[in-house]
RODO-2510 file (C-alpha; in nm, 4 decimals, decimal comma):
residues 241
     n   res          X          Y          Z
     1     x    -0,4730     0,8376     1,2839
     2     x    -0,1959     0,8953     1,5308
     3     x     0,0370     1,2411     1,3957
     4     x     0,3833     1,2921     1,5354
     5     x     0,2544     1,6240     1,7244
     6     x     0,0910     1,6964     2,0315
     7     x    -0,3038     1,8675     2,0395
     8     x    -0,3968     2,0816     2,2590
     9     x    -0,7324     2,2086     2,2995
    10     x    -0,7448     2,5448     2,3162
    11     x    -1,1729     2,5754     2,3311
    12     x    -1,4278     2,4299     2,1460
    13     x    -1,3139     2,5312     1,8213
    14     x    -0,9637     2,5800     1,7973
    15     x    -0,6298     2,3825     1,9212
    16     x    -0,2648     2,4282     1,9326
    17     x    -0,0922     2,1956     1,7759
    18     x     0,3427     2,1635     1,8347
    19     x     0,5556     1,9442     1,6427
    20     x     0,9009     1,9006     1,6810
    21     x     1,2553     1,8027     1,4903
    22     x     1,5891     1,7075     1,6479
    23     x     1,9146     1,6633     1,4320
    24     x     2,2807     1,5714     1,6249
    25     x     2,6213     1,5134     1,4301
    26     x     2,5253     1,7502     1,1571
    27     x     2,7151     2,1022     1,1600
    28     x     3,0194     2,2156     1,1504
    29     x     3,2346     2,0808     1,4136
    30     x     3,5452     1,8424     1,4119
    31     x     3,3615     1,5327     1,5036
    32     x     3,0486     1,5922     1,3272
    33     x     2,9517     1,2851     1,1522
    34     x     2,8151     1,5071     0,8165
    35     x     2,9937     1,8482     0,7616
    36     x     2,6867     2,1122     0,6616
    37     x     2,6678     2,4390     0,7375
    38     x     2,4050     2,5858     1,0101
    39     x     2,1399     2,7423     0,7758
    40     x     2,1444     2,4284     0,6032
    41     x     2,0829     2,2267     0,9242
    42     x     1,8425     2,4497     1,0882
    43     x     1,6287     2,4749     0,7188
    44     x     1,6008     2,0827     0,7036
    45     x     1,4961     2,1129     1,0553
    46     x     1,2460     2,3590     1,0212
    47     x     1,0831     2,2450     0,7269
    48     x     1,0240     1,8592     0,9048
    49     x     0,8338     2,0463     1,1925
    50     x     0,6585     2,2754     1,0135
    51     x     0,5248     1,9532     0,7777
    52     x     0,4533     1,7892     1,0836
    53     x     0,2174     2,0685     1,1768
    54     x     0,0542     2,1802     0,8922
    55     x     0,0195     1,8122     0,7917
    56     x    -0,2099     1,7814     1,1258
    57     x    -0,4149     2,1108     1,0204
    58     x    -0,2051     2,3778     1,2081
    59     x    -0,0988     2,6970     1,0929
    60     x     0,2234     2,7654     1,2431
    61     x     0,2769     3,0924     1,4298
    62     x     0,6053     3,0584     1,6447
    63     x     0,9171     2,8583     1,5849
    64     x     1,1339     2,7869     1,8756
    65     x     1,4691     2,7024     1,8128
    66     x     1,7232     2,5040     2,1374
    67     x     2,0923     2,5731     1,9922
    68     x     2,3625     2,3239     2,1037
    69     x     2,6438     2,4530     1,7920
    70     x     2,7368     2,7486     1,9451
    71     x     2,7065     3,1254     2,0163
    72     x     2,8552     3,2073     1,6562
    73     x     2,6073     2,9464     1,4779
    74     x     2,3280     3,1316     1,5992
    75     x     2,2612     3,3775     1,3077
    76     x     2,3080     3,1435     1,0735
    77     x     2,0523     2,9126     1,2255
    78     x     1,7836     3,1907     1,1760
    79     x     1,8834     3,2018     0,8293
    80     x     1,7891     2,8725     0,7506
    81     x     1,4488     2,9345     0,9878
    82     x     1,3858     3,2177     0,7621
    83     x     1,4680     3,0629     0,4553
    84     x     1,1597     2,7800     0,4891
    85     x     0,9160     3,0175     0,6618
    86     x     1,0036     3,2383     0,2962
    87     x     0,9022     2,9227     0,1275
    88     x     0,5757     2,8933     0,3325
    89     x     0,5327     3,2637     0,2976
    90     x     0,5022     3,2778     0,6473
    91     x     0,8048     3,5506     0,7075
    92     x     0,5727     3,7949     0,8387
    93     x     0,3154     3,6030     1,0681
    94     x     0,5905     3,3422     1,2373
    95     x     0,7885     3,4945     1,5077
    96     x     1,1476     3,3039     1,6084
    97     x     1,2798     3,2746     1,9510
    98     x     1,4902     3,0076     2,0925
    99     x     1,7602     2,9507     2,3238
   100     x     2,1602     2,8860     2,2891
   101     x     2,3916     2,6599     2,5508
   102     x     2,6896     2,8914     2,5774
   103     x     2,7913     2,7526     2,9392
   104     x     2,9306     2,4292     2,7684
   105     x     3,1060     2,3542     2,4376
   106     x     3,0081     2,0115     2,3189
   107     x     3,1942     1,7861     2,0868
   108     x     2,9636     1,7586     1,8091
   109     x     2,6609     1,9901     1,6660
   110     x     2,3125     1,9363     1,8229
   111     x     2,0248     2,1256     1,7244
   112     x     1,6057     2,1241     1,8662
   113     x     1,3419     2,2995     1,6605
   114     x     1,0042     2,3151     1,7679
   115     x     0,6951     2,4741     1,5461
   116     x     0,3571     2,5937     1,6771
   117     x     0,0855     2,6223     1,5109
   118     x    -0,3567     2,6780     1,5373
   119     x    -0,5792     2,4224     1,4255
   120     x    -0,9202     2,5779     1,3766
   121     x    -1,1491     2,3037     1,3571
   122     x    -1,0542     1,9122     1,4140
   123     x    -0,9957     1,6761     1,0774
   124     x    -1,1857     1,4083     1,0368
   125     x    -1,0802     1,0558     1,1128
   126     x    -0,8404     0,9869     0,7550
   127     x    -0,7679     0,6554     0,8675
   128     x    -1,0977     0,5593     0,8213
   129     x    -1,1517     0,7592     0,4598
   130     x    -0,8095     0,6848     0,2831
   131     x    -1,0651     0,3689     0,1481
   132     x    -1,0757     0,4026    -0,1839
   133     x    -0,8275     0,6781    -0,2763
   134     x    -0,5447     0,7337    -0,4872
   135     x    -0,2028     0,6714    -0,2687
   136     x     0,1951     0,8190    -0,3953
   137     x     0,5334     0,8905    -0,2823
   138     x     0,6022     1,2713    -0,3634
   139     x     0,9974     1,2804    -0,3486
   140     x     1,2480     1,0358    -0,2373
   141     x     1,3599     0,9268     0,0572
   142     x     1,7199     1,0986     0,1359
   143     x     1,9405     1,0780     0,4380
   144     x     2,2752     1,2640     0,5081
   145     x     2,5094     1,3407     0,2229
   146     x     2,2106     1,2516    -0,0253
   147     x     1,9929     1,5379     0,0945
   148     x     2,2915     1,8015    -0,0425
   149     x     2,4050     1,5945    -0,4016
   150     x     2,0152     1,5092    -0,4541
   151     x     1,8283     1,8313    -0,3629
   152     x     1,6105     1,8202    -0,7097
   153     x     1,4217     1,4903    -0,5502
   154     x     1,3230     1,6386    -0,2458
   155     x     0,9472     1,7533    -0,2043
   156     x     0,9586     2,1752    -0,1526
   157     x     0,7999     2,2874     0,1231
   158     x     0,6302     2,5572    -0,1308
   159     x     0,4630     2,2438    -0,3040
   160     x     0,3712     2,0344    -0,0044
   161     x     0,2006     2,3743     0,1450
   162     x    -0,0065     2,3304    -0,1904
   163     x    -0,0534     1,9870    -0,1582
   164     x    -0,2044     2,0519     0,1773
   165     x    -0,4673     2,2851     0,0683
   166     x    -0,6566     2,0846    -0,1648
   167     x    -0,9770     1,9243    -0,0425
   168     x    -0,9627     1,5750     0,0972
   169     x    -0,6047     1,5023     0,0205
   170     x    -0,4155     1,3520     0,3412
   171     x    -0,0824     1,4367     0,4050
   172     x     0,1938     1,2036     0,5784
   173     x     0,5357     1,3361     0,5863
   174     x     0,7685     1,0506     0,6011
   175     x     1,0941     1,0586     0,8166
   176     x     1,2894     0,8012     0,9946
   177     x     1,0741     0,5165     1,0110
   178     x     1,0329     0,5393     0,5957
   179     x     0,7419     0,4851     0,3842
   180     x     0,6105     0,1569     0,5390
   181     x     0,5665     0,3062     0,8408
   182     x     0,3788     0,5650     0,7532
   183     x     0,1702     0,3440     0,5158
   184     x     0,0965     0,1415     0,8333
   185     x    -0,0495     0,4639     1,0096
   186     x    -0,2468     0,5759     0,7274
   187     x    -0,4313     0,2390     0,7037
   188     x    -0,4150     0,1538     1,0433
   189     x    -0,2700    -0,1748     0,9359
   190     x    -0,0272    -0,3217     1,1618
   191     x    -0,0365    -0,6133     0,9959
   192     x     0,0434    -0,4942     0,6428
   193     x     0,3232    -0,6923     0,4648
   194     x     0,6095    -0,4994     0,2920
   195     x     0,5236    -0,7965    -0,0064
   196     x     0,2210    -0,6389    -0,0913
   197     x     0,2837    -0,3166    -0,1410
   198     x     0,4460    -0,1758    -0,5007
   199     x     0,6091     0,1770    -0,5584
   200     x     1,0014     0,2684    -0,7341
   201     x     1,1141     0,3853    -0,4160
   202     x     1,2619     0,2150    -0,1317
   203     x     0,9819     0,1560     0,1077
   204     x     1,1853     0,1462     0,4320
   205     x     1,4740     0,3574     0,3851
   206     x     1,4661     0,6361     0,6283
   207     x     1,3659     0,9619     0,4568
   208     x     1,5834     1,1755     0,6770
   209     x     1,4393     1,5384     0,7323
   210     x     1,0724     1,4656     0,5455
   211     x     1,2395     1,4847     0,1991
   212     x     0,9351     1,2957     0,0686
   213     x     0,5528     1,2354     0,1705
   214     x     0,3438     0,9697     0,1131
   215     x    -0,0081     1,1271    -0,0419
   216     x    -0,3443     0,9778    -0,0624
   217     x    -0,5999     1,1796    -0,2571
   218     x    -0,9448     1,0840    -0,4327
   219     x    -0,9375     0,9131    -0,7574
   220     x    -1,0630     1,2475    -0,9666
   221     x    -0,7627     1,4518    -0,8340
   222     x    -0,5191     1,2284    -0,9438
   223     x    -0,4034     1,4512    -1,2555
   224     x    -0,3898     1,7561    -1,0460
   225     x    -0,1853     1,5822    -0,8058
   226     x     0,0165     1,4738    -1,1010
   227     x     0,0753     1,8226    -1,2601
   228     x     0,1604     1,9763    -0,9627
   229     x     0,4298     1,7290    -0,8191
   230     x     0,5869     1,6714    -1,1765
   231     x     0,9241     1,4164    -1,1747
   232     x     0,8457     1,3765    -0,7631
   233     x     0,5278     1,1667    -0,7974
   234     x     0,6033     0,7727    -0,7502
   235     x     0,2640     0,6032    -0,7411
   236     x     0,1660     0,3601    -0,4625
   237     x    -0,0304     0,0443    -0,4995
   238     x    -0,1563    -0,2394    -0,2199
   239     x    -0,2023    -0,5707    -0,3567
   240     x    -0,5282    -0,7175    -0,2565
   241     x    -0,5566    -1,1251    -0,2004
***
């Protein structure tokens, strides 16, 4: 199953694994197309990356962050870094670096963040074991303004770090391309049709910066999954002809 991250084998047992997260018209400036301050960008940046990679097995270990706001947006940009590593409980093993383009004011806000993280050993093939399984929507798909007014529908990072540690559950955080898409990549199902599949939430809206994640999990685990995800979980069924 294809992950939006890059593997790199480090030896026979362990690989780096780097995912990455790009927002542009969200800040503070004049022509920004959403008004949001810096540690607000930089945490819903953070926090898709870091999903990405954990999500593929990888413990992150270094965040990089490539700063197009501004000199003075800097600080705050860590903040929001910090903020979601807090959440991970990763403030102490997750060192921050990045870069800042001070040569050149541009017109709107841009910021790049990129997490790294170890795999230890490689995950099995899930598109060939989803067969069978349990599949939901944990959160709701969100872009712009709705991420801010609708905060209490958006999977935590605390939970999904959860959610990632339980045996056999596979993990798919959805962003742009919405929940279809990702449904197609867990199944491997190009051919799926949008007609067939039932669930409360919109299937292809884009879910901006991963504020939900589609979840398939075994059958017995379905009450655990339940309990811990609460008012988030939207089950997810695939008609069969």
């Amino acid at each position: 199953m294809k992950r939006d991250v890059t593997v790199i084998p480090l030896n026979e047992h362990e690989s780096l694994i780097i995912a990455a997260d790009n927002s542009g018209g969200i800040g503070l400036k004049e022509s920004d197309t959403v008004k949001t301050p810096y540690d607000i960008v930089s945490y819903f940046s953070l926090r898709v990356a870091a999903m990405e990679c954990i999500a593929a097995g990888g413990v992150p270990f270094s965040v990089v962050i490539h700063n197009f706001c501004g000199d003075e947006a800097w600080y705050s940009i860590v903040d929001g870094v910090e903020r979601g590593l807090k959440e991970l409980g990763m403030m102490s093993t997750v060192s921050i670096t990045g870069s800042t383009e001070s040569n050149f004011q541009l017109l709107q806000s841009a910021l790049g963040t990129i997490v790294m993280g170890k795999r230890i050993q490689e995950p099995s093939d899930q598109s060939s074991t989803y067969a069978g399984m349990k599949l939901a929507v944990i959160g709701s798909p969100l872009v712009g303004e709705e991420v801010l007014a609708k905060s209490h529908e958006i999977v935590p990072l605390s939970l999904f770090q959860k959610m990632s540690l339980l045996d056999e559950v596979i993990l798919l955080p959805v962003g742009s391309k919405g929940v279809f898409h990702e449904l197609k990549v867990l199944t491997g199902d190009k051919g799926l049709a949008l007609e067939s599949v039932c669930c409360a939430v919109d299937l292809v809206k884009t879910s901006g910066p991963s504020t939900c994640v589609l979840a398939a999990f075994p059958a017995v685990l379905e009450p655990v999954v339940k309990e811990m995800t609460s008012g988030l979980y939207h089950s997810l069924e695939i008609e069969v002809n």
